[in-house]
PDB file of N, CA, C and O in Angstrom:
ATOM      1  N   UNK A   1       0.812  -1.182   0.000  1.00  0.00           N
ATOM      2  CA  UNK A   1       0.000   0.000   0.000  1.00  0.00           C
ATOM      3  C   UNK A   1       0.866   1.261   0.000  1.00  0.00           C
ATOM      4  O   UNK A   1       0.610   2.357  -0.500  1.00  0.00           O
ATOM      5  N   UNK A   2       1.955   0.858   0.678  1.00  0.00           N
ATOM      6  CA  UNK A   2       2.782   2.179   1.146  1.00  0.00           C
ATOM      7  C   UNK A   2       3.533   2.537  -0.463  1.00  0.00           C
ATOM      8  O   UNK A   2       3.629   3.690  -0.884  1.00  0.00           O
ATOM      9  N   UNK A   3       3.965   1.457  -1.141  1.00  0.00           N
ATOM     10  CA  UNK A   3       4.543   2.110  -2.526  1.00  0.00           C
ATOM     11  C   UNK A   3       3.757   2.350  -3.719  1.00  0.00           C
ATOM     12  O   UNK A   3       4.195   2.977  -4.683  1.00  0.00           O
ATOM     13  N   UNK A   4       2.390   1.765  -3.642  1.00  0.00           N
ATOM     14  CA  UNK A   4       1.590   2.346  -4.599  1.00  0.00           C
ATOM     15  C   UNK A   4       0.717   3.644  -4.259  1.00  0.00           C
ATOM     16  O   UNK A   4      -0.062   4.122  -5.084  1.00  0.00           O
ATOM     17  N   UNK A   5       0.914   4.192  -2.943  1.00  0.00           N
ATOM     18  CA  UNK A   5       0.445   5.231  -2.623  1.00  0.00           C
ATOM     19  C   UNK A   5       1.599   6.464  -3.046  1.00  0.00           C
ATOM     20  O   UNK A   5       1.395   7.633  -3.374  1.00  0.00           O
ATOM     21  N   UNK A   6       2.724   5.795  -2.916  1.00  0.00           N
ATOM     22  CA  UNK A   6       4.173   6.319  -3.413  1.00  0.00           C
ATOM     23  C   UNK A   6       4.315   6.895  -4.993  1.00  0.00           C
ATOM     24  O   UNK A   6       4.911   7.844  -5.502  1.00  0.00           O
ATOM     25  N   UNK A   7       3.418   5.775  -5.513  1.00  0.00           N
ATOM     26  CA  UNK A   7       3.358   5.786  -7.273  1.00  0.00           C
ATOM     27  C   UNK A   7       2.510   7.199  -7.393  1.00  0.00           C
ATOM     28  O   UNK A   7       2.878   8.230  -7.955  1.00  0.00           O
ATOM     29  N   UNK A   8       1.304   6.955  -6.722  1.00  0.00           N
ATOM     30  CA  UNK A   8       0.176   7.959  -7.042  1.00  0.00           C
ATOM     31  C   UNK A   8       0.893   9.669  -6.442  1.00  0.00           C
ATOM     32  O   UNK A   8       0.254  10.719  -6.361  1.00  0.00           O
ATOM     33  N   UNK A   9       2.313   9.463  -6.114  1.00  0.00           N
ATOM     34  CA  UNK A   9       2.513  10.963  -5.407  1.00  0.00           C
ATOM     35  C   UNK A   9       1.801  11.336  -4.130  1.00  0.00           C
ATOM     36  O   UNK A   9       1.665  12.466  -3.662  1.00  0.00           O
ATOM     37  N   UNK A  10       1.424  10.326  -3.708  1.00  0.00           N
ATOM     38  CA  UNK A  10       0.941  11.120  -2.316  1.00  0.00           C
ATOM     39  C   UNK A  10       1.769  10.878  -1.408  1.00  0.00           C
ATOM     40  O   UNK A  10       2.262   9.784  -1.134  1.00  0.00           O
ATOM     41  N   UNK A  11       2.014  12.227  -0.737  1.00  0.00           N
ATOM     42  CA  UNK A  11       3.068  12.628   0.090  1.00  0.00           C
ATOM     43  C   UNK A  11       2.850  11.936   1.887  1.00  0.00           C
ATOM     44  O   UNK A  11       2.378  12.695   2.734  1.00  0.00           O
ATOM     45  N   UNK A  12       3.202  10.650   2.232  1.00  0.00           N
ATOM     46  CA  UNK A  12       3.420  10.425   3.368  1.00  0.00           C
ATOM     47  C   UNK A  12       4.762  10.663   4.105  1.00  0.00           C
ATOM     48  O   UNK A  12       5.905  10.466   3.693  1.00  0.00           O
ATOM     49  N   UNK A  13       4.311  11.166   5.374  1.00  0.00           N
ATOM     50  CA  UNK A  13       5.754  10.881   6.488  1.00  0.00           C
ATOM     51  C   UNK A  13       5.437  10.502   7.864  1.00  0.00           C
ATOM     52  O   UNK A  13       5.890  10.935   8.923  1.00  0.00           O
ATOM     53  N   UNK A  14       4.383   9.418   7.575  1.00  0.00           N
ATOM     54  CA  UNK A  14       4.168   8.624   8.690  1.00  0.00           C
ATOM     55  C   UNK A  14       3.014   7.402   8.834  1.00  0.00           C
ATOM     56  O   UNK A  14       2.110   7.643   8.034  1.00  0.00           O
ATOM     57  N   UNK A  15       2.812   6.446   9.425  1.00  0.00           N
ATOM     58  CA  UNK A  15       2.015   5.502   9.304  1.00  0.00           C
ATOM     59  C   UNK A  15       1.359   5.232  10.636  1.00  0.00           C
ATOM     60  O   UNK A  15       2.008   4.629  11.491  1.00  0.00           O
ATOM     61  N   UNK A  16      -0.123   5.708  10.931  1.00  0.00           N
ATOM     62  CA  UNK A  16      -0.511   5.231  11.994  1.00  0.00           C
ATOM     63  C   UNK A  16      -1.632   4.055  11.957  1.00  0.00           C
ATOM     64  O   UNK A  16      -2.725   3.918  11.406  1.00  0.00           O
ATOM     65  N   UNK A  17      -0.738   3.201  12.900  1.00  0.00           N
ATOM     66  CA  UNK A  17      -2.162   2.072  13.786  1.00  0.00           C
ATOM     67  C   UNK A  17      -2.877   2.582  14.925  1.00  0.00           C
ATOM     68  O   UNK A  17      -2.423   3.101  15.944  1.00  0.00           O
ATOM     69  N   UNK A  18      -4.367   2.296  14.508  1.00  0.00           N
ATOM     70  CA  UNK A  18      -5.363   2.842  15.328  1.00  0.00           C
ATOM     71  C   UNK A  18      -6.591   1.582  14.887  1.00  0.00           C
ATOM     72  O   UNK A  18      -6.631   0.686  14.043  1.00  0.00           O
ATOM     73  N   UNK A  19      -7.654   2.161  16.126  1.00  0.00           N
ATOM     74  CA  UNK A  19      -8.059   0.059  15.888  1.00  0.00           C
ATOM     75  C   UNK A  19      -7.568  -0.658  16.824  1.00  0.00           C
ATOM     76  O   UNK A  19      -6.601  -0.544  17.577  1.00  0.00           O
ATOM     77  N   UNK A  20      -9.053  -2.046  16.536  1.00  0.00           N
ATOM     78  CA  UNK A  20      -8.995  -2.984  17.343  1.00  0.00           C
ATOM     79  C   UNK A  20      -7.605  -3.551  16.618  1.00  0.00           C
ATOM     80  O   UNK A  20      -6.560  -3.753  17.235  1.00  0.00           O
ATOM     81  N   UNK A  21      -7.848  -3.830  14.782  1.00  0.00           N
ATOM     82  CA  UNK A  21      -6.213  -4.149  14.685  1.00  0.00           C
ATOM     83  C   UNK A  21      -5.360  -3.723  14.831  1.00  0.00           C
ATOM     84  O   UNK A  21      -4.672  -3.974  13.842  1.00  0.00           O
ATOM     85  N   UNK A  22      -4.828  -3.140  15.512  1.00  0.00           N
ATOM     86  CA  UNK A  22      -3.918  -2.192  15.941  1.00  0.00           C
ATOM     87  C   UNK A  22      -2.833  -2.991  17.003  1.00  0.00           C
ATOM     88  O   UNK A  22      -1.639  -2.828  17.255  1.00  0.00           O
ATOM     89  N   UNK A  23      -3.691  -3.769  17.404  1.00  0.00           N
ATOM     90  CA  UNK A  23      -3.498  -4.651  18.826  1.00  0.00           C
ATOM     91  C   UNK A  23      -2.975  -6.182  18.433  1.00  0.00           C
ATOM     92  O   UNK A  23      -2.529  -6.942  19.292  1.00  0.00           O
ATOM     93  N   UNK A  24      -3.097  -6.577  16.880  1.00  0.00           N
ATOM     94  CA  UNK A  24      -2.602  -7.539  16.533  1.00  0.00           C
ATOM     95  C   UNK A  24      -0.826  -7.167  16.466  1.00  0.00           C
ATOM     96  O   UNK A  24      -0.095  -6.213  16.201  1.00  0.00           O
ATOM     97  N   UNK A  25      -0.716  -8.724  16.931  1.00  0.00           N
ATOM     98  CA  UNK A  25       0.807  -8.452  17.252  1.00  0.00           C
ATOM     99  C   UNK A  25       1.431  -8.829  16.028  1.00  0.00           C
ATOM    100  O   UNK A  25       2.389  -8.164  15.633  1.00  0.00           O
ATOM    101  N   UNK A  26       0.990  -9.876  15.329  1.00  0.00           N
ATOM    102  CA  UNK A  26       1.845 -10.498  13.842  1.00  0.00           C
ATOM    103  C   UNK A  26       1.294  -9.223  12.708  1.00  0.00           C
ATOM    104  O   UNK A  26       1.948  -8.965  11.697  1.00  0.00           O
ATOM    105  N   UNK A  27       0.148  -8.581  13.020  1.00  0.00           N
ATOM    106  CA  UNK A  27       0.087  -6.861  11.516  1.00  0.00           C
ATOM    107  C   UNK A  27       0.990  -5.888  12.366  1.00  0.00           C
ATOM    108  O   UNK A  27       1.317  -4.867  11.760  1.00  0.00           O
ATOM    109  N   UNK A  28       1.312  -5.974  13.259  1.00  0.00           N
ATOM    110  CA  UNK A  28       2.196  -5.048  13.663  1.00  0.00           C
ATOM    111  C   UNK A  28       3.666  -5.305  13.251  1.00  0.00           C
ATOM    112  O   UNK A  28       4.229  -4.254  12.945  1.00  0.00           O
ATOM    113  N   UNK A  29       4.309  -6.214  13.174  1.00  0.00           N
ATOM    114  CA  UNK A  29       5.353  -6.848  12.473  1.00  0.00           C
ATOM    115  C   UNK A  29       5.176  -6.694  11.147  1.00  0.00           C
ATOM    116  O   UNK A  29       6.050  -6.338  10.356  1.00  0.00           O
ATOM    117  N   UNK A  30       3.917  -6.989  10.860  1.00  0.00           N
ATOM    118  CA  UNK A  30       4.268  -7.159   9.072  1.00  0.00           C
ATOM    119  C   UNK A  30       4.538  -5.043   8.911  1.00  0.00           C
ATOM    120  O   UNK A  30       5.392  -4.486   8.220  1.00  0.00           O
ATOM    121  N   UNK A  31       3.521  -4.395   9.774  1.00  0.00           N
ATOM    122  CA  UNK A  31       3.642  -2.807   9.212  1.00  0.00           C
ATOM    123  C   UNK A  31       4.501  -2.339   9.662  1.00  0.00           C
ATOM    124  O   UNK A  31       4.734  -1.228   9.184  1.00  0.00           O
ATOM    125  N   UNK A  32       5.506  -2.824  10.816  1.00  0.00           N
ATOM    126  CA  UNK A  32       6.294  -2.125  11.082  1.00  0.00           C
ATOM    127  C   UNK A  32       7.866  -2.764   9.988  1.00  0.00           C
ATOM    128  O   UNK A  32       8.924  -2.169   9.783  1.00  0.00           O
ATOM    129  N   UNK A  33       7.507  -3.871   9.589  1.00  0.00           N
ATOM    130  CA  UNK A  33       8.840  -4.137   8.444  1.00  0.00           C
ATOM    131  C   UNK A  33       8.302  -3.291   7.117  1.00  0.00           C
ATOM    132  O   UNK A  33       9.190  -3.059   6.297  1.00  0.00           O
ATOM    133  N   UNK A  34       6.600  -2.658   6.694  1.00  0.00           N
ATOM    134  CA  UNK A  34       7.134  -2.371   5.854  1.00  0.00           C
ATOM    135  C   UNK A  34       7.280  -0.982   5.884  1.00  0.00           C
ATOM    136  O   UNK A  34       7.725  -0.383   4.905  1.00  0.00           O
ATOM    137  N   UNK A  35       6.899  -0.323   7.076  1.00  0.00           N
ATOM    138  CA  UNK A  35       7.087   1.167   7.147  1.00  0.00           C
ATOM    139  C   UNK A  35       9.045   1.160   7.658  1.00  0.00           C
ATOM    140  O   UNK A  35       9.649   2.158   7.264  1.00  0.00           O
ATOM    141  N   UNK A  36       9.698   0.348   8.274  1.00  0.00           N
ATOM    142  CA  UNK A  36      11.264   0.491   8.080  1.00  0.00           C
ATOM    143  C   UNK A  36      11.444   0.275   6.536  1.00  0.00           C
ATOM    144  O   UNK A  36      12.266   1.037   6.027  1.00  0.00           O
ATOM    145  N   UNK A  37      10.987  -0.393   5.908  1.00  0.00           N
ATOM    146  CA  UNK A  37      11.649  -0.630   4.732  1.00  0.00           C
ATOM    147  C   UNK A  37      11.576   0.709   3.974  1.00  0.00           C
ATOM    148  O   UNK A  37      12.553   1.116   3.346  1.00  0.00           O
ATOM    149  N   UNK A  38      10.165   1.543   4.045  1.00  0.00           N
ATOM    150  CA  UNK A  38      10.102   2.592   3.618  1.00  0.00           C
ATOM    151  C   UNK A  38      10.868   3.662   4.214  1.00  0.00           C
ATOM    152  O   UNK A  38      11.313   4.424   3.355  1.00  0.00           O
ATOM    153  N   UNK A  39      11.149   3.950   5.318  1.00  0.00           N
ATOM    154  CA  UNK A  39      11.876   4.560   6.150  1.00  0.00           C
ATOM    155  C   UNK A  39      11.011   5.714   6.946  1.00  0.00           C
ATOM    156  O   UNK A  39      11.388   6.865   7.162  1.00  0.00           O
ATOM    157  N   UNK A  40       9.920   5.197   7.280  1.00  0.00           N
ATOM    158  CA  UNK A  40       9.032   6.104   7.878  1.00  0.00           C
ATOM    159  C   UNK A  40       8.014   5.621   9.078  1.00  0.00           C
ATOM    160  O   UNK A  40       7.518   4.497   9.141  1.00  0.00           O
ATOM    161  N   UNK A  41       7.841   6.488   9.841  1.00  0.00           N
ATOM    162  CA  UNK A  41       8.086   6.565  11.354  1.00  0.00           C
ATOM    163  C   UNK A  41       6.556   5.327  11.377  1.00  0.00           C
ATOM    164  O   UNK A  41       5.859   5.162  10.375  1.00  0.00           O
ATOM    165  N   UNK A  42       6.327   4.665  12.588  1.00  0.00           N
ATOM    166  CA  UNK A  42       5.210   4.308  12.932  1.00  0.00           C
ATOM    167  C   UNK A  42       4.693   4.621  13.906  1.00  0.00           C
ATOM    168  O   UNK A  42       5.529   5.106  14.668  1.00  0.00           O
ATOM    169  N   UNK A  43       3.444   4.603  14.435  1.00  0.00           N
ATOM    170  CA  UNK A  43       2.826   5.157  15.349  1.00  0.00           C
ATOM    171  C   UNK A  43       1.781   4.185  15.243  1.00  0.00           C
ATOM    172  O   UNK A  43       1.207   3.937  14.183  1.00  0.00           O
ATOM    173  N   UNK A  44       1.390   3.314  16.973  1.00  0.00           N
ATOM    174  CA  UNK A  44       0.874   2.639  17.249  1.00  0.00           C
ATOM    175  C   UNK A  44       0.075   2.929  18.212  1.00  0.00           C
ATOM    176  O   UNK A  44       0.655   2.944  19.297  1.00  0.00           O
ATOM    177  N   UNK A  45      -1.496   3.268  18.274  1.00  0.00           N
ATOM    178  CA  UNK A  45      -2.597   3.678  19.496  1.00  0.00           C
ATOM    179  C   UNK A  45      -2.163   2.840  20.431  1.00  0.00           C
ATOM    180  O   UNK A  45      -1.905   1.669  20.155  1.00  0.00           O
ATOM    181  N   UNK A  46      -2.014   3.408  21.814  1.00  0.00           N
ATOM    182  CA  UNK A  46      -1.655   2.462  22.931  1.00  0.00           C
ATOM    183  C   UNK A  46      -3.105   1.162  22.946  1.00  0.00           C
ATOM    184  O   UNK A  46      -3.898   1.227  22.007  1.00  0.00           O
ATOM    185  N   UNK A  47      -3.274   0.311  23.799  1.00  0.00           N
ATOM    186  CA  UNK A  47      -4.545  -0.688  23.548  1.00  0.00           C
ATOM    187  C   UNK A  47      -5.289  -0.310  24.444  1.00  0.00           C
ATOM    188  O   UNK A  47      -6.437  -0.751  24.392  1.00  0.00           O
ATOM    189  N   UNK A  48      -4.941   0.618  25.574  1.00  0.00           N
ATOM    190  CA  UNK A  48      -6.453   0.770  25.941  1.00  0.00           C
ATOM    191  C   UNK A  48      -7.323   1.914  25.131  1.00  0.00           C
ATOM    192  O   UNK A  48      -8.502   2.196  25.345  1.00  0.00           O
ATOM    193  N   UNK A  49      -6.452   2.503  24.147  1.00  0.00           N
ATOM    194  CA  UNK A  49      -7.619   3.237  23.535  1.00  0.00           C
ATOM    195  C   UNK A  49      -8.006   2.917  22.196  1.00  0.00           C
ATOM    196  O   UNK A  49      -8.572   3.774  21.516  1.00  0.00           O
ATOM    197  N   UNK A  50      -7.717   1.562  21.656  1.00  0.00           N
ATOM    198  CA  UNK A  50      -8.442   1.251  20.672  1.00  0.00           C
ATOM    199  C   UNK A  50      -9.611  -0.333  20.688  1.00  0.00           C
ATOM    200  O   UNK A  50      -9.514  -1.495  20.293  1.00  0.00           O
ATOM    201  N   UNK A  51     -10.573   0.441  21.332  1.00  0.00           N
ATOM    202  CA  UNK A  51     -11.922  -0.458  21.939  1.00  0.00           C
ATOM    203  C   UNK A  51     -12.495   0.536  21.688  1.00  0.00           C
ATOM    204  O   UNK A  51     -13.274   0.284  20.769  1.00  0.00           O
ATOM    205  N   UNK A  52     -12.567   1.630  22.006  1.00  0.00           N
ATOM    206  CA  UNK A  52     -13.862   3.115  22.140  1.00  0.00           C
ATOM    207  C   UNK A  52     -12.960   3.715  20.775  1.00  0.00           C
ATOM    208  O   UNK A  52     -11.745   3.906  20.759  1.00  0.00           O
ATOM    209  N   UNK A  53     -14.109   3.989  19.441  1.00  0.00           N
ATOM    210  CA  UNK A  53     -13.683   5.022  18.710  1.00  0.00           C
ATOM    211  C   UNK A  53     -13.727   5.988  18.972  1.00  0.00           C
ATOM    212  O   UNK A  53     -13.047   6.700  18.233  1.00  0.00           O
ATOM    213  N   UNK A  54     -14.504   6.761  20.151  1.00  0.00           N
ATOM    214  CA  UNK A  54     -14.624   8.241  20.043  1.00  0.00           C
ATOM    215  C   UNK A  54     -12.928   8.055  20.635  1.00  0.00           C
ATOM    216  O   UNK A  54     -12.167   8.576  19.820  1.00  0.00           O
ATOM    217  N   UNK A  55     -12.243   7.500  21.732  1.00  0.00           N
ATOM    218  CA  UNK A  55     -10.953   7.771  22.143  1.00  0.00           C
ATOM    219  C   UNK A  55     -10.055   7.421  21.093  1.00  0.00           C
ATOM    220  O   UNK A  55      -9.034   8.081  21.284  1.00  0.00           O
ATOM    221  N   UNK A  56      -9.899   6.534  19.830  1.00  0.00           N
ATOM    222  CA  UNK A  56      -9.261   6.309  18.772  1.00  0.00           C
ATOM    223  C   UNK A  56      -8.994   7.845  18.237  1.00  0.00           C
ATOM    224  O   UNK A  56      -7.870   8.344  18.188  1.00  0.00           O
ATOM    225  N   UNK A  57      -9.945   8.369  17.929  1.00  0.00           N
ATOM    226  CA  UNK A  57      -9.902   9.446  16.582  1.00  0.00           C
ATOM    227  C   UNK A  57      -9.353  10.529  17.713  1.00  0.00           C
ATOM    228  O   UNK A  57      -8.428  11.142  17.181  1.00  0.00           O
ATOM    229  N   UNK A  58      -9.527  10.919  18.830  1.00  0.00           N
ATOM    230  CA  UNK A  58      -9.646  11.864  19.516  1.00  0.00           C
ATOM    231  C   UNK A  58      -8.130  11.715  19.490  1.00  0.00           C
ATOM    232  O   UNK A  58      -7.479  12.653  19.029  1.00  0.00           O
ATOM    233  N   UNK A  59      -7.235  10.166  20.131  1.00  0.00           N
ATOM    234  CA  UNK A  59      -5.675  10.143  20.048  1.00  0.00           C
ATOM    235  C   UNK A  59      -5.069  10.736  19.082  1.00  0.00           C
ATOM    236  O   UNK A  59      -4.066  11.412  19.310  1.00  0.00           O
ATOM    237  N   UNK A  60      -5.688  10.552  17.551  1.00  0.00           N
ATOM    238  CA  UNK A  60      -5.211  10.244  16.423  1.00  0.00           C
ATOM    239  C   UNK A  60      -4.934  11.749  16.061  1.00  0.00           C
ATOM    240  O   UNK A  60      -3.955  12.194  15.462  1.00  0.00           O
ATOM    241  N   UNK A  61      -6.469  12.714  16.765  1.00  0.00           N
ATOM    242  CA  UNK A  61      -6.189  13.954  16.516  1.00  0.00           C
ATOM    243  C   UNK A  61      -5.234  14.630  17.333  1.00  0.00           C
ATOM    244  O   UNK A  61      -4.545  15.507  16.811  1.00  0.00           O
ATOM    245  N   UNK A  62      -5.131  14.423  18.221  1.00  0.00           N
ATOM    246  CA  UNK A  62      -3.977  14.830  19.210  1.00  0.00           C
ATOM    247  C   UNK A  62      -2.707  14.507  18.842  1.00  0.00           C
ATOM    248  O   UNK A  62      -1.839  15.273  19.260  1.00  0.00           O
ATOM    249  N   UNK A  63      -2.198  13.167  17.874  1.00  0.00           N
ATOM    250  CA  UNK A  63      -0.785  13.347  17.269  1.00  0.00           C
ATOM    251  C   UNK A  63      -0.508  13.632  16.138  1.00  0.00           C
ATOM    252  O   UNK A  63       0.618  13.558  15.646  1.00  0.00           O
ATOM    253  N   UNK A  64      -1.881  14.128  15.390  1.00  0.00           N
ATOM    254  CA  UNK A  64      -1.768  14.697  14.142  1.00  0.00           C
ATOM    255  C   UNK A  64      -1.454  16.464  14.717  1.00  0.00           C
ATOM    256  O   UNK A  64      -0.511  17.015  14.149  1.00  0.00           O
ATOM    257  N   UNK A  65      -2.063  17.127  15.573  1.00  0.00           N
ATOM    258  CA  UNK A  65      -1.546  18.109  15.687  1.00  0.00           C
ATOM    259  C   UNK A  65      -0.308  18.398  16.668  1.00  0.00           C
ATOM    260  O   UNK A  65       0.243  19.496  16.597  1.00  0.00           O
ATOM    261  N   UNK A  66       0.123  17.463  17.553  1.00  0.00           N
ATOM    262  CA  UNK A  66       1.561  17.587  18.065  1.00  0.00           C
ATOM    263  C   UNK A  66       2.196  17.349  17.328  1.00  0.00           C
ATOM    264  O   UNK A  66       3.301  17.344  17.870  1.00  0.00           O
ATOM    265  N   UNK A  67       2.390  16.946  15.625  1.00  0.00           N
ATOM    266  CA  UNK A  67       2.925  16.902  14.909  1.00  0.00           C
ATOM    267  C   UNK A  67       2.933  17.932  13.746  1.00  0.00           C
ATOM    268  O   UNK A  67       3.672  17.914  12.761  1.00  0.00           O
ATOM    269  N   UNK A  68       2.045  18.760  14.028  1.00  0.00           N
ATOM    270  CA  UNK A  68       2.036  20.092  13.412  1.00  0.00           C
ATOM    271  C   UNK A  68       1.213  19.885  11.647  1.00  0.00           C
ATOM    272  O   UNK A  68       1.341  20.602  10.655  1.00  0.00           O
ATOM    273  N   UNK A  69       0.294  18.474  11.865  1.00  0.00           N
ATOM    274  CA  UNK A  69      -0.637  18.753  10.464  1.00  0.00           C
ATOM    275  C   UNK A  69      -1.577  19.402  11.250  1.00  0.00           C
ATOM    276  O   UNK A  69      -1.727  19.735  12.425  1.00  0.00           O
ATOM    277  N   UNK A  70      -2.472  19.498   9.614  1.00  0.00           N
ATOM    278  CA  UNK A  70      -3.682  20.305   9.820  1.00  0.00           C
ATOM    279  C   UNK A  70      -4.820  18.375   9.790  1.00  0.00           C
ATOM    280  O   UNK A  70      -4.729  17.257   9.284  1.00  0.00           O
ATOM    281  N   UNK A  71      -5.802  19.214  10.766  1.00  0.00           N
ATOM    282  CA  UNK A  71      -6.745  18.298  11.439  1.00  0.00           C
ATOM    283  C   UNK A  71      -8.079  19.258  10.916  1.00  0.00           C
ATOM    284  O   UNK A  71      -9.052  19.577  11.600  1.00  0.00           O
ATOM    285  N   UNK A  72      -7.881  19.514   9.883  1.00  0.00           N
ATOM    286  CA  UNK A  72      -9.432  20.235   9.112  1.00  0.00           C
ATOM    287  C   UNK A  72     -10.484  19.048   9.163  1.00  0.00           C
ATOM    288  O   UNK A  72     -10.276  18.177   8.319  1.00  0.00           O
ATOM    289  N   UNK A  73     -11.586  18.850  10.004  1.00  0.00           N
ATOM    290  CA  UNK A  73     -12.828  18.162   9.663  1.00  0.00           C
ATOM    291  C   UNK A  73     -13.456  18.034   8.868  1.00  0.00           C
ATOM    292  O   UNK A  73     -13.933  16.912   8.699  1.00  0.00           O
ATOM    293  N   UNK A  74     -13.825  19.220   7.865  1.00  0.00           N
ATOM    294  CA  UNK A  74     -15.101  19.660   7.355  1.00  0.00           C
ATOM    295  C   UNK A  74     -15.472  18.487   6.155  1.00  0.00           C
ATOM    296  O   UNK A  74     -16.518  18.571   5.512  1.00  0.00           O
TER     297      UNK A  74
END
């Protein structure tokens, strides 16, 4: 996903797990070999907050802006 998103030009510099899969331990291996292979950072929701989506998206928005994107809703 990560190099055909690569093809299409869209600009990533980071990969987050969020989710109940999030918590799988063997997709966490497979995404974290292929986000090293790509050379870009991962970011994994701790597990107690991926059971409740309202606390998923709420994390997700909180390290999208300590990371200085824009978190436009509309």
């Amino acid at each position: 996903m990560i190099a055909y998103l690569q093809t299409k030009k869209v600009e990533i510099n980071s990969v987050m797990l969020t989710g109940g899969v999030s918590c799988n331990k063997d997709f966490q291996t497979i995404i974290s070999w292929l986000t090293k292979k790509s050379k870009l950072p991962l970011l994994v929701a701790p597990p107690q907050l991926c059971t409740d989506n309202a606390a998923m998206v709420a994390w997700m928005g909180h390290e999208l802006i300590r990371a200085g994107q824009d978190v436009d809703i509309r």
